[in-house]
C-alpha positions as CSV (number, residue, x, y, z in Angstrom):
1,X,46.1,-6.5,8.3
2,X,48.2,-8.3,10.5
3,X,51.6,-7.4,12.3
4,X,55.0,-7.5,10.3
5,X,58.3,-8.0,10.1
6,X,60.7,-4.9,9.9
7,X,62.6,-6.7,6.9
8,X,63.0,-6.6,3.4
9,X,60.5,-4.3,1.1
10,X,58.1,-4.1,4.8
11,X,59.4,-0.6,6.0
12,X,59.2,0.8,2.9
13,X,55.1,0.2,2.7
14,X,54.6,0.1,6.5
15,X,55.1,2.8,9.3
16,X,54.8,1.7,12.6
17,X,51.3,2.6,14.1
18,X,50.3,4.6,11.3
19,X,49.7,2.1,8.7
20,X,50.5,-1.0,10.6
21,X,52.6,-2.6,13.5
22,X,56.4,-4.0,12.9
23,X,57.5,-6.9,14.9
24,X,60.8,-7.1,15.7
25,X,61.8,-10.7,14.2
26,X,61.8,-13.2,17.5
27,X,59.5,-11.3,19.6
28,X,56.7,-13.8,20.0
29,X,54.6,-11.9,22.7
30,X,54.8,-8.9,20.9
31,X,53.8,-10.4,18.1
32,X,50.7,-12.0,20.0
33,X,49.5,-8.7,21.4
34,X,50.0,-6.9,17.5
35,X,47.3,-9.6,16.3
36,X,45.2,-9.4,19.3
37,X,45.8,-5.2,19.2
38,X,44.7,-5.7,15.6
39,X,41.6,-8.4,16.0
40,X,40.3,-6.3,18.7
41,X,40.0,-2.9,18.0
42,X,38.1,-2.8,14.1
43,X,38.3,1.2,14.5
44,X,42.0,0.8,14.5
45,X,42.5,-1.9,12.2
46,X,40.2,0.1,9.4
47,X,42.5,3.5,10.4
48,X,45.8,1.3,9.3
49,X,44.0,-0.2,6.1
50,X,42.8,3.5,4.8
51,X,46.4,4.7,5.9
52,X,48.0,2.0,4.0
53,X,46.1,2.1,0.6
54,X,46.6,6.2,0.4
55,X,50.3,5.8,1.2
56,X,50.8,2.9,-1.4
57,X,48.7,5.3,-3.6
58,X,51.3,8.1,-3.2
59,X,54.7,6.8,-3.0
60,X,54.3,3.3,-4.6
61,X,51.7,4.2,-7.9
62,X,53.0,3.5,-11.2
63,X,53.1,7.4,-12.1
64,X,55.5,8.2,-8.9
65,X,57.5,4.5,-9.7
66,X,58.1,5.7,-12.9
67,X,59.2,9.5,-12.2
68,X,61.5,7.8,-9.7
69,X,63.6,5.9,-12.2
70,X,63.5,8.6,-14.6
71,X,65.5,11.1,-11.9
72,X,67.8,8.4,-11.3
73,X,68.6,8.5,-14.8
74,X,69.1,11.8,-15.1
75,X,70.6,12.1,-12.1
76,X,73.8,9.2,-13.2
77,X,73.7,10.8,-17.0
78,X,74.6,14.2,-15.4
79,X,77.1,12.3,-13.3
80,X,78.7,11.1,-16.2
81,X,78.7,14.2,-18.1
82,X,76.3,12.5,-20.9
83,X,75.2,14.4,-23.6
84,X,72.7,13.7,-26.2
85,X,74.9,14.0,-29.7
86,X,71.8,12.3,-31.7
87,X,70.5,14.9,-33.7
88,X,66.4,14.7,-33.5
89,X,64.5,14.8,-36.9
């Protein structure tokens, strides 16, 4: 695990010094001392790779993905007063 970029899709997965370190883009000595923090100290680098995997696990595994989207649709279909006029057989 290296240091990263606070852009795009990164601050979703990673939180600073929990499951990783975020680099502000241009900051090339801090950047240096994240992968020398990180190549350095294994006890530390294994905490943030065990601290990544059960977060992805929890907020980013198919099952929670999917029960994401399907509040979103319910939440716009009660936003738009929907209602189901198909009869079910």
């Amino acid at each position: 695990m290296y240091p990263l970029l606070p852009q795009g899709g990164v601050p979703e997965v990673v939180n600073r010094e929990e499951t990783g370190i975020l680099i502000e883009p241009g900051d090339h000595d801090a950047l240096a001392k994240g992968i020398i923090r990180i190549l350095t100290n294994p006890v530390l680098s294994l905490q943030f790779s065990h601290n990544a995997k059960d977060h992805v696990m929890k907020k980013h595994s198919v099952t929670h993905m999917i029960d994401k989207i399907e509040s979103i649709y319910k939440k716009l279909l009660k936003e738009n007063n929907y209602t189901n006029t198909a009869k079910e057989k």
